[in-house]
Backbone as a chain_set.jsonl record, in Angstrom:
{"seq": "XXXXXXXXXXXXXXXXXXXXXXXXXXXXXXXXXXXXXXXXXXXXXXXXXXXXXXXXXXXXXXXXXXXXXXXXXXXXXXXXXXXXXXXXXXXXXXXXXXXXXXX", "coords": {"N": [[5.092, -16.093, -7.392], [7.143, -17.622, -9.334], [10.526, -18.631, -10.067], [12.43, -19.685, -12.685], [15.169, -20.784, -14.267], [16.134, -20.985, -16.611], [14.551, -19.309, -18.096], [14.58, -16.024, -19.833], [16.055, -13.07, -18.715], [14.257, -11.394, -19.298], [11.637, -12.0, -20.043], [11.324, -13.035, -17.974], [11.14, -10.289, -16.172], [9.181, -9.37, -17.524], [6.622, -11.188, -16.775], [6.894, -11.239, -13.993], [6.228, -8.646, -13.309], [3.407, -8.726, -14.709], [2.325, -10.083, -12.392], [2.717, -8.594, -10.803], [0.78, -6.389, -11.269], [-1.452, -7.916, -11.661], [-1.685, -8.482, -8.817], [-2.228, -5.649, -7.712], [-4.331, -4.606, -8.93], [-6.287, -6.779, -7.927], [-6.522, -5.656, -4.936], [-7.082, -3.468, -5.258], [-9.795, -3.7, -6.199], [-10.955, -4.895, -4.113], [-12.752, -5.179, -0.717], [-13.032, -3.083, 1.845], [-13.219, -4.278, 4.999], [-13.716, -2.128, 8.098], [-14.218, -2.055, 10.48], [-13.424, -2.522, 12.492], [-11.301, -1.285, 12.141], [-12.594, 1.34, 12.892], [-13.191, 0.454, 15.899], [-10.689, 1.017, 16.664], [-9.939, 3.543, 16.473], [-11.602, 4.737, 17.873], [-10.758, 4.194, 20.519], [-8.261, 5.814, 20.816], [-9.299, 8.267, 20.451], [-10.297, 8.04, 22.995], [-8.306, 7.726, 24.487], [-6.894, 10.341, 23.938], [-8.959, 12.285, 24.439], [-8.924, 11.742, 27.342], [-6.433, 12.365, 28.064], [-6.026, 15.032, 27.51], [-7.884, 15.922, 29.161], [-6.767, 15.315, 31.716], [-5.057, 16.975, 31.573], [-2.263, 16.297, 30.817], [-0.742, 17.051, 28.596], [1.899, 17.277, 27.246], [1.741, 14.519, 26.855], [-0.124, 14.015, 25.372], [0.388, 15.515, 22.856], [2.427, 13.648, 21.895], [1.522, 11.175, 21.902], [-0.48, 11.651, 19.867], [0.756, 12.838, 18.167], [2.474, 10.393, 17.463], [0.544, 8.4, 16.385], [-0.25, 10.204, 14.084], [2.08, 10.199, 12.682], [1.805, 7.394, 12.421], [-0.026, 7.185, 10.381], [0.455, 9.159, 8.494], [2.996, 7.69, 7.014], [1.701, 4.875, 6.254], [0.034, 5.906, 4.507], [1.51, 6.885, 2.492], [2.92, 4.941, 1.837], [0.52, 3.296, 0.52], [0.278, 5.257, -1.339], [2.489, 4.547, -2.198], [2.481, 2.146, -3.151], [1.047, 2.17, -5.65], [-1.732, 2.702, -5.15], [-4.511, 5.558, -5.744], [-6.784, 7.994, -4.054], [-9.709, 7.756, -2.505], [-9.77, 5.3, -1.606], [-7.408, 4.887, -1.131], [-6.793, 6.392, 1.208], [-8.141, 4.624, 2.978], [-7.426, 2.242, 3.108], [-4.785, 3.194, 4.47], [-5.951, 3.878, 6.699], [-7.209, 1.755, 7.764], [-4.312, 0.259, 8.306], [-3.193, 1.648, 10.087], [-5.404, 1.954, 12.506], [-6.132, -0.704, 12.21], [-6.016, -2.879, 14.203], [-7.859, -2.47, 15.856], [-9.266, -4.728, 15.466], [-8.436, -6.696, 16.885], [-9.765, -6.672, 19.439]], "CA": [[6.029, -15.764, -8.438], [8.193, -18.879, -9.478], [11.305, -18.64, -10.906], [12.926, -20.683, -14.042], [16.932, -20.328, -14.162], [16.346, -21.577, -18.129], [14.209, -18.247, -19.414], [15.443, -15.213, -20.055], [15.812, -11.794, -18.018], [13.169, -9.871, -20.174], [10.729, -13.077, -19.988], [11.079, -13.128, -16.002], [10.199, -9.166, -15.896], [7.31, -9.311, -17.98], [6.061, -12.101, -16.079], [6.656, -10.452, -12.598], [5.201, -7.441, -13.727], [2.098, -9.041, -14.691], [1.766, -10.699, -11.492], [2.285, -7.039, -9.859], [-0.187, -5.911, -11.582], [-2.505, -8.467, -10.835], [-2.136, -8.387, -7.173], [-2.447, -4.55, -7.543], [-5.898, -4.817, -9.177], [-7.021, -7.434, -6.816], [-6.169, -5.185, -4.233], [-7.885, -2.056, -5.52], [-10.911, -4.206, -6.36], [-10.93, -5.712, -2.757], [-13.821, -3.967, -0.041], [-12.085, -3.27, 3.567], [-13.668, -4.155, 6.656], [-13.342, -0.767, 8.475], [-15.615, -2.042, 11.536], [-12.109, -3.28, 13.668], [-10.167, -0.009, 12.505], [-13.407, 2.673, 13.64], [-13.274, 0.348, 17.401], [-9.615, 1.437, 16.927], [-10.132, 5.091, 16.675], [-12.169, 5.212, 19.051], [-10.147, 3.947, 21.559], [-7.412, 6.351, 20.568], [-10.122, 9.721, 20.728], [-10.759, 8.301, 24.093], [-7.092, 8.184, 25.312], [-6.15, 11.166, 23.945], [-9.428, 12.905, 25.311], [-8.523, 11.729, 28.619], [-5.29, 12.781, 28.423], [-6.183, 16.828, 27.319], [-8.887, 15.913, 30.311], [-6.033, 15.517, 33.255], [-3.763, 18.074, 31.639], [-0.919, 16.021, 30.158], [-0.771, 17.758, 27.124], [2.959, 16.425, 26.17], [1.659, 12.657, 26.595], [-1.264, 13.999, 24.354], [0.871, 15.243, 21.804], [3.293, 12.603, 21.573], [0.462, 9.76, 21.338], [-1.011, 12.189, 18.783], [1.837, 12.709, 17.118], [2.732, 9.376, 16.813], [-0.653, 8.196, 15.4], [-0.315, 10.567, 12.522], [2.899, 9.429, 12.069], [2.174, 6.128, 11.534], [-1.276, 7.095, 9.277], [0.868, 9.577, 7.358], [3.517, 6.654, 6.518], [0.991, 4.425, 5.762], [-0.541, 6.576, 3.221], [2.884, 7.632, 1.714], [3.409, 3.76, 1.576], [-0.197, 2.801, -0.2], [0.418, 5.657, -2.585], [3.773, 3.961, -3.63], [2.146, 1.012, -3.78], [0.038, 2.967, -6.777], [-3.436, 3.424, -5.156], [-5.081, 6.686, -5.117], [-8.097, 8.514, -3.94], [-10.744, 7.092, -1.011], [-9.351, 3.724, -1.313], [-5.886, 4.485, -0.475], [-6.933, 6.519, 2.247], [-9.252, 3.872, 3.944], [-6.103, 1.412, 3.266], [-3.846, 3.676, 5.262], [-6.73, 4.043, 8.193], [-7.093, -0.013, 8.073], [-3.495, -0.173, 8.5], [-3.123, 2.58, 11.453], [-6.35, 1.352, 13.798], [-7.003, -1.823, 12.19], [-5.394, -3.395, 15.185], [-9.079, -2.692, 16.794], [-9.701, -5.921, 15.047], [-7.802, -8.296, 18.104], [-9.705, -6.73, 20.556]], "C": [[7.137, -16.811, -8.43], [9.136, -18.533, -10.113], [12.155, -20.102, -11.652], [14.164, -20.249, -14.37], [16.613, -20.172, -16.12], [15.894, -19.81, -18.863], [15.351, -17.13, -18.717], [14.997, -14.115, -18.919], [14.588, -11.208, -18.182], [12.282, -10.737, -20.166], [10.15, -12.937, -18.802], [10.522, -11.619, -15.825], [8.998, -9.245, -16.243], [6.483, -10.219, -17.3], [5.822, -11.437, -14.571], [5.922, -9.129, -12.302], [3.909, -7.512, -13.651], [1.381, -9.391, -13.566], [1.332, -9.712, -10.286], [1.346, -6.445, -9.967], [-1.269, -6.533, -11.522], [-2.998, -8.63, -9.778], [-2.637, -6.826, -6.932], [-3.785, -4.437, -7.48], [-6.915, -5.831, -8.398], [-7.093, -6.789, -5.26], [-7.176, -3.755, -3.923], [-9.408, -2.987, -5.36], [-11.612, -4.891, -4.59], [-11.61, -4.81, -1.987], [-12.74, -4.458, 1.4], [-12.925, -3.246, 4.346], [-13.528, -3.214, 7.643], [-13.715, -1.145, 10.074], [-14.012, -2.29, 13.206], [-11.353, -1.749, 13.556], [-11.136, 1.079, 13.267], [-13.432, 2.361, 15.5], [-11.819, 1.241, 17.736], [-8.874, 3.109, 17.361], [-10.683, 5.121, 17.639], [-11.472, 5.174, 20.348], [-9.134, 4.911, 21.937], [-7.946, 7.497, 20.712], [-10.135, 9.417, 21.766], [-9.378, 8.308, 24.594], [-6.577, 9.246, 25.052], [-7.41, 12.219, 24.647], [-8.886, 12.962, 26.794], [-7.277, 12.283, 29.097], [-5.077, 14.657, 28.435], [-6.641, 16.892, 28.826], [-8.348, 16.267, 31.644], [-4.669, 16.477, 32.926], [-2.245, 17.396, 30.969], [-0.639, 16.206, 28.391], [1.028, 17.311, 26.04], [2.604, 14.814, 25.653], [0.993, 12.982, 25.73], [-0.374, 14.331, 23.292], [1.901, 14.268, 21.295], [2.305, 11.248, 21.401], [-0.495, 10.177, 20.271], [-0.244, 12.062, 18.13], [2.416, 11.436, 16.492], [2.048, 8.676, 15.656], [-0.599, 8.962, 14.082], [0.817, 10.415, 12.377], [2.692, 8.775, 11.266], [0.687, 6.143, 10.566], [-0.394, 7.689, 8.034], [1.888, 8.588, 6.554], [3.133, 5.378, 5.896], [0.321, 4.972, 4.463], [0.471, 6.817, 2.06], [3.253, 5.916, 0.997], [1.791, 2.811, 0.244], [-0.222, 3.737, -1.684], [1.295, 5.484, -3.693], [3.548, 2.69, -4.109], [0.948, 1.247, -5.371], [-1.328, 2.66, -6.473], [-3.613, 4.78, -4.705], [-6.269, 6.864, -4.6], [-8.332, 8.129, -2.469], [-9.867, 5.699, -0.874], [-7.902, 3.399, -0.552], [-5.794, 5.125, 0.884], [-7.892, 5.182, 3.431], [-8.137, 2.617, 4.147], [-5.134, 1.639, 4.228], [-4.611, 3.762, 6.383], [-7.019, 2.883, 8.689], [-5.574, -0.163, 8.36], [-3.124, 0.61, 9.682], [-3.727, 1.957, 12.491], [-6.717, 0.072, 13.743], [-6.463, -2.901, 13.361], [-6.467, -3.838, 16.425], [-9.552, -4.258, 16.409], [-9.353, -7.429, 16.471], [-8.538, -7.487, 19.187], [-11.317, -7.278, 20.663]], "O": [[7.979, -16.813, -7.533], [8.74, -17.905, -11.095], [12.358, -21.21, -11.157], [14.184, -19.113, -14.843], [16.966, -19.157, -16.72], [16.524, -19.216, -19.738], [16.242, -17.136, -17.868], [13.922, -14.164, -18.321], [13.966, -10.603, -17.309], [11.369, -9.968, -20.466], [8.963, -12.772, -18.519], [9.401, -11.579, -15.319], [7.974, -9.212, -15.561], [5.32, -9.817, -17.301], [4.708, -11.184, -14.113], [5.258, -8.746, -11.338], [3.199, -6.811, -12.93], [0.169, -9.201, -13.469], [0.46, -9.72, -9.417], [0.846, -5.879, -8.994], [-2.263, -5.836, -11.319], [-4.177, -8.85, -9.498], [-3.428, -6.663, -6.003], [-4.437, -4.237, -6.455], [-8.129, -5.651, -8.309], [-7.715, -7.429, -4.412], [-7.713, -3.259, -2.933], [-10.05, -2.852, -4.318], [-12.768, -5.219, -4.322], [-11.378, -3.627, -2.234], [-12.107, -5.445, 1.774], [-13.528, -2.189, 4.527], [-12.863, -3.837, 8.47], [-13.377, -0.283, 10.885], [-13.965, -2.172, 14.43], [-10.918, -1.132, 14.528], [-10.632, 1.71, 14.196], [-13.58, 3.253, 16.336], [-11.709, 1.97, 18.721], [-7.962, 3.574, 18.044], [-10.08, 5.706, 18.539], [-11.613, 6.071, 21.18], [-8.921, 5.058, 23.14], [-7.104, 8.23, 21.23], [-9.965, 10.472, 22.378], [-9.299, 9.233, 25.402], [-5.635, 9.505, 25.8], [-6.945, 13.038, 25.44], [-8.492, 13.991, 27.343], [-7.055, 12.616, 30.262], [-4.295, 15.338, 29.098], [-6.088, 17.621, 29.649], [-8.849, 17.015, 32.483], [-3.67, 16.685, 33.615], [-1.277, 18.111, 30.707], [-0.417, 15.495, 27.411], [1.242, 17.144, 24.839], [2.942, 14.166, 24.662], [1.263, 12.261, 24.77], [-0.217, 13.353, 22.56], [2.093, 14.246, 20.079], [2.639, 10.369, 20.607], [-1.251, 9.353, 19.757], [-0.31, 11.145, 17.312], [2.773, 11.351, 15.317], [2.475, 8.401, 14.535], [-0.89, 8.377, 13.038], [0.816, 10.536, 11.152], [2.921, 8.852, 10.059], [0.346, 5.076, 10.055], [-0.347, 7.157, 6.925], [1.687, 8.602, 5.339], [3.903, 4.771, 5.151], [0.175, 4.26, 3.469], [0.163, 6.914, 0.872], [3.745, 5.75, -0.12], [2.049, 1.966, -0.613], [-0.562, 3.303, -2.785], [1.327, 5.748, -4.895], [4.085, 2.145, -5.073], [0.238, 0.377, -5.875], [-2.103, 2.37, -7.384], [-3.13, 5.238, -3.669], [-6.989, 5.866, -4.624], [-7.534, 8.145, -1.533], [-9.413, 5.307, 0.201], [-7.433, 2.481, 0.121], [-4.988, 4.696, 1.71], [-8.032, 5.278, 4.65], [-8.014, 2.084, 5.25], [-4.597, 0.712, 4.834], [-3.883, 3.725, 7.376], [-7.127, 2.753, 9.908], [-5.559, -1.247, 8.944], [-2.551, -0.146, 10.465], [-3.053, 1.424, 13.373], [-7.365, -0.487, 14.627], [-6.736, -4.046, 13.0], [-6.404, -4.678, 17.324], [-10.238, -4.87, 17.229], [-9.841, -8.524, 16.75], [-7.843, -7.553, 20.201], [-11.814, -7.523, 21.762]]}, "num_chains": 1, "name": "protein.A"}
């Protein structure tokens, strides 16, 4: 998004707009790699199994709790970015575990 001191206010929105809306739709249209966020879950079922497993049931809910934290904020954040449905959920679960991706 470049800006031009010369045009006008109402020139520069419509322009930035368009470009929002083009990254939007490239965005929606775009397939997610899921394969890095499902190692990510997993890793996360197995620490919180282990953790019900030896009884620390506050560490379990607080590393639970956090995790849906940061899925539910993620989701709250792809729905303001205006996607709905499957897509914005699989967006918000790539942005939670996709972290399995560096390992």
């Amino acid at each position: 998004m470049g800006f031009d001191e010369n045009e006008s206010q109402a020139v520069r929105e419509e322009r930035f707009a368009a470009e929002r809306a083009r990254r939007r739709a490239e965005r929606r249209s775009a397939s997610l790699d899921l394969r890095g966020s499902h190692v990510g879950v997993g890793i996360v079922a197995v620490v919180l199994a282990l953790l019900g497993w030896y009884g620390k049931l506050v560490a379990l809910g607080v590393v639970g709790g956090i995790f849906l934290l940061w899925f539910a904020i993620a989701l709250v954040w792809v729905h303001a970015d205006g996607d709905r449905g499957g897509h914005a959920i699989q967006r918000a679960y790539s942005a939670t575990f996709g972290w399995g991706n560096g390992l």
